[in-house]
C-alpha positions in Angstrom: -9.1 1.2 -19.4 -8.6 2.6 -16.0 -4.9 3.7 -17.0 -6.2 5.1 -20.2 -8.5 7.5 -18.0 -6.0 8.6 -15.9 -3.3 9.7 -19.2 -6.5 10.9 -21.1 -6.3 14.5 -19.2 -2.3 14.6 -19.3 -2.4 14.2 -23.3 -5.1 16.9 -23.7 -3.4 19.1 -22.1 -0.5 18.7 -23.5 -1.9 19.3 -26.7 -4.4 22.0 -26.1 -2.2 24.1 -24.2 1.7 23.1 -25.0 1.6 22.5 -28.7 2.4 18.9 -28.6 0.2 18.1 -32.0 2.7 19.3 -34.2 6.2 19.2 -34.0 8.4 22.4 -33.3 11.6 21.0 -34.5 13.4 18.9 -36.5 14.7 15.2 -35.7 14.3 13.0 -33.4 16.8 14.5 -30.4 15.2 17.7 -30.6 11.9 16.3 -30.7 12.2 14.1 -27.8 13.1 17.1 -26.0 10.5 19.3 -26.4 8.5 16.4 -25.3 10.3 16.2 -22.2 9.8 19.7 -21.5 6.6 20.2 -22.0 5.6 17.0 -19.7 7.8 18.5 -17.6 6.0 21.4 -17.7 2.5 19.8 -16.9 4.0 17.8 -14.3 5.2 21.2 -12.2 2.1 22.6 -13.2 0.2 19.5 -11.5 2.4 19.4 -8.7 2.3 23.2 -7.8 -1.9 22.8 -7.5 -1.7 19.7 -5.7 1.0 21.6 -2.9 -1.1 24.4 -2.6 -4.4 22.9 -2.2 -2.3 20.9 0.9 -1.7 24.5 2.3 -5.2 25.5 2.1 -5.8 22.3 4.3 -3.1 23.1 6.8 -4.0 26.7 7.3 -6.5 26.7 10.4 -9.6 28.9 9.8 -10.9 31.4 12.7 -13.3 30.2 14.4 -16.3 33.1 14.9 -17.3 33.7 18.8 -20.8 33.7 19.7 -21.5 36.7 21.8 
């Protein structure tokens, strides 16, 4: 069950926001490609948030001066 939670959000979004319920083309080549693609997609899309929140960590914040 704990793998099922973690591919629960993936699948939705593929879905919701890449179209994956129906199938764009025809055959089984074509539609194993735009498979790949749009996992691909999500995965970058993941992968972009997860390096930017890692530069909002690393980025030093000033520090006010009491006067």
């Amino acid at each position: 069950m704990k793998l099922r939670q973690a591919v629960e959000g993936k699948l939705s979004e593929l879905v919701r926001y890449h179209g994956m319920r129906r199938a764009r083309y025809r055959g089984l080549t074509k539609l194993g490609l735009q498979c790949y693609f749009a996992a691909l997609a999500v995965n970058i899309k993941r992968w972009i948030k997860l390096e930017l929140e890692k530069l909002k960590l690393k980025i030093p914040r000033p520090v006010a001066v009491a006067a």
